[in-house]
N, C-alpha and C positions, 0 to 999 in steps of 0.2 A: 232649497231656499236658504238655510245655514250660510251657502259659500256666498247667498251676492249679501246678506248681513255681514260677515267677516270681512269681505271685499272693502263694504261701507265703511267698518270699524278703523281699519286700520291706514286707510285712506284719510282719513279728518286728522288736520295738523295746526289746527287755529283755534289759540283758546277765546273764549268770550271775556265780558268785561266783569258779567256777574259773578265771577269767579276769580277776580284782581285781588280783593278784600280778604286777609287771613289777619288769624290774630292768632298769638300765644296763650292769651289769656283762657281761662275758661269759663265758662256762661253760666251763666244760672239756670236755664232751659235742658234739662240732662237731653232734651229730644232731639237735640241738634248734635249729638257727640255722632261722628261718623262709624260705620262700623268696625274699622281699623285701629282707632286711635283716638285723642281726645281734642286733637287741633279741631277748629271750628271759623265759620264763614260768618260773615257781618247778617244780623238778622233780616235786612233785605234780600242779598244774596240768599239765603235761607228760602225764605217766601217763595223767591223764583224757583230753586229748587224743587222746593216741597211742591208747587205744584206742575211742576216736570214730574215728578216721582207718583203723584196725585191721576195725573192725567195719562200716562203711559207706562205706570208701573216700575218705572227704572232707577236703579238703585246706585245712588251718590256717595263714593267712597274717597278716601283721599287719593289713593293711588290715582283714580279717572279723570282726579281735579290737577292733579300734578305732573299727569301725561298728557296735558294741555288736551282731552276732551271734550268734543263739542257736541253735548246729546241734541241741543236743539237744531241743528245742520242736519245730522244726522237721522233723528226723529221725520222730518219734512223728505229728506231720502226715502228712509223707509217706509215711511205711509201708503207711497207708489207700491208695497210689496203686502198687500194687508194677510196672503198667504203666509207670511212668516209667523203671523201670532200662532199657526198653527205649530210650528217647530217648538218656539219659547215656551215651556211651561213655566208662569210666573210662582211656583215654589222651587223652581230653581235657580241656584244661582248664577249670575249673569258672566260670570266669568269663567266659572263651571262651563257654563252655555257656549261660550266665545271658545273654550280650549278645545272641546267636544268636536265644535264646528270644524278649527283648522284639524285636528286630528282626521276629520272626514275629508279631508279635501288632499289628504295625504297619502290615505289607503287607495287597494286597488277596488275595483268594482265589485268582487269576487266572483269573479265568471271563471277563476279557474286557470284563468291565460296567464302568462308572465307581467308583469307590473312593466308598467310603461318607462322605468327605469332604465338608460341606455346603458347597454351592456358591450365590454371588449368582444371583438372581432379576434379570435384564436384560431382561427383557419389556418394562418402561418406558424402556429406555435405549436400544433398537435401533431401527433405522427399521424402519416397515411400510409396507408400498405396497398398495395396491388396484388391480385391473384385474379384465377380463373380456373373454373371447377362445373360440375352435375355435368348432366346428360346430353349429350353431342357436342360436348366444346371439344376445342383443337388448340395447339399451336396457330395450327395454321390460319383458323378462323377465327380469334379471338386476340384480340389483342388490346395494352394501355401505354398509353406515352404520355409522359409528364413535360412539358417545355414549360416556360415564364416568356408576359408578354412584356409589354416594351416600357411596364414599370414594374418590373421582376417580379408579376406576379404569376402564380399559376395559373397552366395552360393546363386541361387537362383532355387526352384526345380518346374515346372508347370508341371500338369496334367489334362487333359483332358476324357474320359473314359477310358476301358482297351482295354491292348496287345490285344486282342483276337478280340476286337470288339464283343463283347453281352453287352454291355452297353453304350451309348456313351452319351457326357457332351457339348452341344453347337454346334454352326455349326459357318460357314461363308458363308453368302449368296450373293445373289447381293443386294441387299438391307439393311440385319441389321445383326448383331452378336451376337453369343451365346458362351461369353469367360470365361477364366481363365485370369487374367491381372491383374501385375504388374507392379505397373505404377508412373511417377512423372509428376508437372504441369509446366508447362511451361508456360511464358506471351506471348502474340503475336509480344511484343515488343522485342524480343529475335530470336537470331537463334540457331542454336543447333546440335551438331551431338553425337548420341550414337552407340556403336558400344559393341560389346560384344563377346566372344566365346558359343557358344550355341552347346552342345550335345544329338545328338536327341536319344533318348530311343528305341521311338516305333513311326510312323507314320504312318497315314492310316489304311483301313483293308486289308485284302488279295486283295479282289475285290475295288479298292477305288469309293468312294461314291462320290469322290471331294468336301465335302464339308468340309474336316478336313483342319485346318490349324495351325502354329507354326512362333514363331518369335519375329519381333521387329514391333509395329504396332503403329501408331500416329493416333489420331483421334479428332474431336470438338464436342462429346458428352459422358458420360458415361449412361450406362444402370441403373436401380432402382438394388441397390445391391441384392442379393436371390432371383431374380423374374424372373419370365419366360415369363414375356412380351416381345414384337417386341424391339426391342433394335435399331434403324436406329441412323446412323453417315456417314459424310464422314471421311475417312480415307485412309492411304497409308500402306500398310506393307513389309515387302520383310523377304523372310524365306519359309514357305513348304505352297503351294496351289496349288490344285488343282492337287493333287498326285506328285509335280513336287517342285523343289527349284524357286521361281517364286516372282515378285515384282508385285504389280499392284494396284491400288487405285479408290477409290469410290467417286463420286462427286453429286451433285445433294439433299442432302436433305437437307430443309431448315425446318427452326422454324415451319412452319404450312405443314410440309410435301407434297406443292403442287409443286412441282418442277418434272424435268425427271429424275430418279436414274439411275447409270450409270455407270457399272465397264469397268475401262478403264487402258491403257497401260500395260496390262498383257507383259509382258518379263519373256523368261526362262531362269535361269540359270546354272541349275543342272538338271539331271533324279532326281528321287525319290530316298532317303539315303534307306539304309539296316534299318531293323529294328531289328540291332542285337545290338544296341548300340556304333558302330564302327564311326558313323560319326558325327562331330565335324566341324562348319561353323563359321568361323569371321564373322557376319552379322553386317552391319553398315548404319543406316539413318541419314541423313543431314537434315537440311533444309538452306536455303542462300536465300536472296532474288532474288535468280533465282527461286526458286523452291525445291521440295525435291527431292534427289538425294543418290538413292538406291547401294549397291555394296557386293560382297560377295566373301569373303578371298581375298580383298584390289584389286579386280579386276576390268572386265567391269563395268563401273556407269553409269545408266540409269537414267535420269532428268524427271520429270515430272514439268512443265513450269508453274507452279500453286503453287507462294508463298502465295495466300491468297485460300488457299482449306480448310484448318482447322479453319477459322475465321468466319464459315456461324453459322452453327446450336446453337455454345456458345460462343458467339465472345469472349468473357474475358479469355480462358484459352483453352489451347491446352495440350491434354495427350498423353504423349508416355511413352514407357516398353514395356513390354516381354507380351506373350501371348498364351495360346493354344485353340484347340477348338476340340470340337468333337472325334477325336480318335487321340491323341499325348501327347506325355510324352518329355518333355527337360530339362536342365540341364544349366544355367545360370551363366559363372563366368566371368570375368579378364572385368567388365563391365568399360566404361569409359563413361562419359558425360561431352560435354564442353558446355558451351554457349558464346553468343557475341549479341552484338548490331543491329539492325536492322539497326538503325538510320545511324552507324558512321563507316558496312560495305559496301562493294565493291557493288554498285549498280548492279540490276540482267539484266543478259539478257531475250530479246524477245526471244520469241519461235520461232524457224525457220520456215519459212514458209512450210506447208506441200505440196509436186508436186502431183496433183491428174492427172492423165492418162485420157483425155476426151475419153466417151465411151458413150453407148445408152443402156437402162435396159429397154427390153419391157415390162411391168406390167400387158398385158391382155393376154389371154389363147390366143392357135392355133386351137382350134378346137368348135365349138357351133353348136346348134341344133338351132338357130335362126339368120334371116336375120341381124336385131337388133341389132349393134354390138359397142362397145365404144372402141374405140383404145387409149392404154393407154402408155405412154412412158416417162419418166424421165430421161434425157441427167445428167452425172457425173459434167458437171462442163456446168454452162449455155450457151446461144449459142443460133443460128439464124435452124429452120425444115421448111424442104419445106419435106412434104407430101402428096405421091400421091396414090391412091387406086386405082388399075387395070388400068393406064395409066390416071387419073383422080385427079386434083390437090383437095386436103380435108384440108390442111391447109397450111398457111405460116404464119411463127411470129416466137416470142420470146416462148423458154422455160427457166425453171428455174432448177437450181439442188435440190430445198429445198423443191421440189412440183410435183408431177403426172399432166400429161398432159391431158386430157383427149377429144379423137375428134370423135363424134356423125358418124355411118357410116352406110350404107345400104349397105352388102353384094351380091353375088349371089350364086347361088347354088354351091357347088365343089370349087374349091380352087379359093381362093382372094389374091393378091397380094400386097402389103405394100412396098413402096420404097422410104424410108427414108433418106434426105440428112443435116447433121447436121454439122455446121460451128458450132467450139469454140470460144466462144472469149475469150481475154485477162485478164486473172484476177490475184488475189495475187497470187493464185496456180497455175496457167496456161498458160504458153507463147506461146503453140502449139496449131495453128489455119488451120491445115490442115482437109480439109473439109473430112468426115467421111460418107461412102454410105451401109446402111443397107437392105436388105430385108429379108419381113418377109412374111409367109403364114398362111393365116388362111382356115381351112377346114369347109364347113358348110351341113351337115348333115342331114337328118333326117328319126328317125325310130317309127315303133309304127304306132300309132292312134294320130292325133292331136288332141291335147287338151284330148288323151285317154290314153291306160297304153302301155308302154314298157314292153316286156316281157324279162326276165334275167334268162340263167340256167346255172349248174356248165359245162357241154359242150358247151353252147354257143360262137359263134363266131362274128367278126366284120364282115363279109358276111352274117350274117342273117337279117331279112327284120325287127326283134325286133316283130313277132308276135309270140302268145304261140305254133304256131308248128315250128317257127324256129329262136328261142330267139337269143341274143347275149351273148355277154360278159358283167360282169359287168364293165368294163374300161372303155368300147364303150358306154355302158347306161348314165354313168354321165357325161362323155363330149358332151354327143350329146342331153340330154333330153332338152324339152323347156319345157317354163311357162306352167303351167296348165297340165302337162303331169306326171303320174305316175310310176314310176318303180316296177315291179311287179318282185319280187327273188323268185325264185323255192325253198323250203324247202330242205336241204340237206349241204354238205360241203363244202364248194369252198377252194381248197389248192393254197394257194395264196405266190408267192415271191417279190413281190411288194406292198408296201403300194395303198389304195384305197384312192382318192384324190378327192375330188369336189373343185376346185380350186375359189379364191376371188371374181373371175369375174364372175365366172358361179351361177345365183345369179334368184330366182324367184320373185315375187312381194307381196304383202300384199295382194292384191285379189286372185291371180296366185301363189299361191307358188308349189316351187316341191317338187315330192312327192315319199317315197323311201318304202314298205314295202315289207313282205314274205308273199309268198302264200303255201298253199299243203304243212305244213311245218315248221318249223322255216331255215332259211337260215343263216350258221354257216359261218362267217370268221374265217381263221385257218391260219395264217399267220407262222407256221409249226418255231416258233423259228428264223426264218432268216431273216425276215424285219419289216420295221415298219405298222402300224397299219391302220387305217380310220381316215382322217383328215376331219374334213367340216368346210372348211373357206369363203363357200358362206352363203349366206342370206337364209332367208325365204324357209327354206326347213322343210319336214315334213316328220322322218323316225321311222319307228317302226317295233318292231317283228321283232331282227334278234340279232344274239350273235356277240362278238367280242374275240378272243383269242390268245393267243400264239404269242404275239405280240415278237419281240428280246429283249435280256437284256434293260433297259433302255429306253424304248417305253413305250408309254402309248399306251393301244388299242384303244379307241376312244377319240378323241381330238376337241371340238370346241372351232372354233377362228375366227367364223362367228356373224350374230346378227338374231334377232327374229327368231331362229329355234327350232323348238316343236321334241326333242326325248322322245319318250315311248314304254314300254315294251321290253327294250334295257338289255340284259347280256353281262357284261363285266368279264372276267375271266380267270384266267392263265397267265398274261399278264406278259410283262417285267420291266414294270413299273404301274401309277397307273392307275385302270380301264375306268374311264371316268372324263375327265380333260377339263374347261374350262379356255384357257388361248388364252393369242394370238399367231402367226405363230410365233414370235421372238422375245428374253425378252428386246428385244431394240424397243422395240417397243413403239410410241406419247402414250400416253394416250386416244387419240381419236380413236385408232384404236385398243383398249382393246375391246375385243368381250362383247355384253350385250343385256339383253333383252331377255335371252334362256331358255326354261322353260324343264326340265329334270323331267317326267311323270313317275312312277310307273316302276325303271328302278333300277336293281340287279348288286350290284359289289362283288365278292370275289375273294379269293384263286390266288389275284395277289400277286406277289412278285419279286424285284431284287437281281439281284445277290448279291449285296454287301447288302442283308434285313434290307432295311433303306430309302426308298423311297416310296415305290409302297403303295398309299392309294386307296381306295375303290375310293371315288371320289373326288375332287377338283375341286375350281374354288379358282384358287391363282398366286399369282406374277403379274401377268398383267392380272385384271381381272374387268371388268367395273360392270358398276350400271345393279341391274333391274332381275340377274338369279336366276332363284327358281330351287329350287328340292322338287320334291312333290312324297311322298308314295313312296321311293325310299329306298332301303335294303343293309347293308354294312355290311361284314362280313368276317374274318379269311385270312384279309389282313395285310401284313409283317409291313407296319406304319399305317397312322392313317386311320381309317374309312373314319373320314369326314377332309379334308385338306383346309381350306377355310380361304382367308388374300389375300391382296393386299399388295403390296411391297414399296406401300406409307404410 
């Protein structure tokens, strides 16, 4: 309300008449001397005043009488705004009030952003450097050309491999980049926004691989120019990822790379452009000391609350420019860049508090072939468990959100019941404390021979007793086998539309491990194209002699993301992605829970391939991939990428 008062004030340019009359003289009434000084108005004019000053509080000085002010004009304005008496406090003074007001109408908003201040356009006055570095660039397939258009301004041309996709020049990973990049430095003591029209050529392949990207990207490291080393940075970009118009950024690596890497705040803002040369994006990155803040063709802005993201890895200099990677071609012009002050902009806001939904994540399996049972559970946002086991109290306390609970239990046969009661309590994220009641079942099992073999054939069923004249399933065999107990596979095919899982918790021991092979046979998984593959995310298991295949696009066929487990004599082949992969269940995954310790025996991968043939290696253990795994006597061959895929993402 301030600005449309000020607006009024300095608007009125017409004095009135009751304010013609001045004298030198001085009065006999001391009540008329003005606060300023001792000139004085003819006792009429007085009158009028005094009941202006009576009737709206407002205070008659010489100066407002000799800046030809008109309160009465004025006053009849205002009255339309009866909100403003709320602003005015009448023990202050009115001039006080008036300077206060334009002062407000001068400041920024303080959201943090840059002041609405028009800033020089230094795009032409900065240096840029070109280079081209990380993991599968080339000469060949990476390239930048600088031309000017037809008002000498810069052209700027980035390529990444071809249209077609049979060559391709860099990636974007979660962890590190393989770019084309055009680029200028920036101090950390600066803020900055560039913004550019960018047309995109060609993006992607047919099938996209997601790891092509395009755009404008800031980052606090560069790569060793022409090398094809791991190239790790945090960075923010917004432009083409992950087959989609998308902004998101990378936090986590520091100088000695022991940090958790971590691509975070993915936002879409587009489907994926034609790749007929037809599309054309104003892409535009900020940075304010709120943070960087992403937008495309001057729309939705997406903030990411992390003005110190680019000050880890080189703290002295932050790079931002254009970039491509992998399979993209763009087109660079009408580029602008401003900078400002960190120091002497609009202080950044906090990041709003995030509302997490209190909830209960059971973390141990429903089904076991043993009494012996660790109940495992993890509340979203912390809070008070009363936990009971078959009518039977097994814990009360505190849990944490940042931590697995885990509470020692003795089963019995056939179904066990779990009646979990979890109060939230109050936290930054959290003001909803309504008590939350869970049940869970667990099934306990058991088939076979103790401590002997389970028998598995492609007819088996979960009605069978697990002996070799009336085997089971193999589903039923891994949920239910115990320590010490072997799973014996019938040689032959199992046509399979679900992945086969030995899940985290179903785990044998260093003396007791379990034990998986074929008999009469090799015993062939054939997951027929439409699902994913064999995962072993328990411990101490021992499987051998048996294939894996036909995993879906983008599956690997066998996967561990378990510890101290011996696979041999294992064929992986035809898959949809790479044949046998050690990583963990999720690339967000602690560091501590990178699978390690696996020792992969005298075991054949080929003839996998994805669809977009740019993936599928023989074997891997990369991305999230701990200390201690060997591959011994183990064969890779006439697979669509690399043989052997092996890095960690730190």
């Amino acid at each position: 309300m301030k600005r449309k008062v000020l607006s009024m004030l300095i608007s009125t340019t017409t004095a009135v008449s009751m304010f013609s009359t001045f004298a030198s003289a001085e009065v006999k009434d001391d009540s008329v001397n003005t606060t300023q000084d001792k000139s004085v108005v003819s006792n009429e004019s007085y009158e009028n005043l005094s009941d202006l000053e009576d009737n709206n509080g407002l205070e008659v000085t010489k100066e407002n009488i000799l800046n030809n002010w008109d309160p009465s004009d004025d006053l009849k304005m205002l009255a339309s705004y009866p909100e403003d008496e709320q602003d005015y406090d009448e023990n202050e003074d009115y001039s006080d009030f008036i300077k206060d007001d334009y002062a407000d109408t001068s400041e920024d908003d303080n959201t943090g952003n840059s002041s609405t201040e028009t800033l020089d356009n230094v795009a032409e006055k900065v240096n840029w450097n070109s280079t081209v570095f990380g993991v599968t660039t080339s000469k060949e397939n990476n390239e930048i050309n600088v031309a000017t258009d037809e008002n000498g301004k810069k052209v700027i041309n980035l390529r990444s491999g071809n249209s077609d996709g049979t060559n391709a020049g860099g990636k974007v990973t979660g962890s590190n980049d393989g770019i084309s990049y055009y680029y200028t430095e920036i101090d950390p003591s600066e803020n900055f926004e560039l913004s550019a029209n960018v047309k995109v050529n060609y993006f992607e392949k047919t099938k996209p691989d997601k790891q092509c990207g395009f755009g404008i990207m800031a980052r606090d490291q560069l790569g060793v120019a022409n090398d094809v080393s791991t190239a790790p940075s945090n960075m923010v970009l917004v432009g083409g990822y992950k087959a989609n118009i998308e902004s998101v950024y990378r936090s986590g690596v520091t100088k000695d790379l022991d940090g958790k890497i971590t691509m975070n705040g993915e936002h879409k803002f587009a489907d994926r452009p034609a790749n007929d040369g037809s599309a054309t994006y104003k892409l535009t990155l900020k940075k304010t000391n709120t943070g960087y803040i992403c937008s495309v063709d001057d729309g939705e802005e997406v903030t990411y609350y992390e003005p110190k993201l680019l000050e880890v890895a080189d703290s002295g200099k932050i790079y931002v420019g254009f970039f491509t990677a992998r399979i993209a071609s763009i087109q660079v012009s009408n580029i602008n860049l401003t900078k400002s002050n960190v120091a002497t902009d609009p202080a950044g806001e906090s990041k709003p508090a995030e509302v997490i939904v209190p909830a209960l994540n059971i973390k141990s399996g429903d089904a076991t072939g043993s009494t012996s049972y660790d109940f495992k559970v993890q509340p979203t946002v912390k809070g008070n468990l009363n936990i009971k086991l078959n009518d039977s109290n097994v814990y009360s306390g505190k849990a944490d959100s940042e931590s697995i609970l885990s509470v020692p239990t003795v089963l019995k046969s056939g179904d066990n019941k779990f009646e979990i009661e979890y109060t939230p309590y109050v936290t930054d994220n959290n003001t909803d404390t309504t008590v939350i009641n869970k049940t869970f079942i667990v099934n306990v099992k058991s088939y076979g021979v103790e401590k002997g073999d389970i028998y598995v054939s492609p007819n088996g069923t979960e009605s069978g007793d697990g002996t070799i004249d009336n085997p089971i399933d193999i589903y039923s065999a891994v949920k239910y086998v115990n320590n010490g107990q072997t799973i014996k596979v019938k040689g032959g095919t199992y046509n399979l539309i679900s992945p086969v899982t030995i899940e985290s918790t179903n785990n044998g021991t260093k003396d007791n491990m379990k034990s998986f092979e074929s008999y009469d046979g090799r015993a062939i998984f054939d997951f027929g194209k439409v699902s994913k593959g064999f995962f072993l995310n328990g411990n101490y298991w021992n499987i051998k002699g048996i294939d894996v295949t036909n995993t879906a696009d983008a599956n690997a066929g066998l996967r561990v993301a378990g510890n101290y487990n011996i696979l041999e004599n294992i064929k992986t082949y035809k898959n949809g992605d790479t044949g046998l992969q050690i990583s963990s269940v999720s690339t967000d995954d602690p560091k501590e829970l990178w699978p390690k310790y696996n020792e992969i025996i005298n075991c054949d991968s080929y003839d996998n391939m994805d669809a977009a043939m740019n993936n599928a290696d023989g074997f891997a253990a990369k991305l999230t991939t701990g200390e201690g795994n060997v591959f011994k006597g183990c064969v890779s061959h006439n697979n669509c990428d690399d043989g052997w895929d092996l890095f960690s993402k730190l």
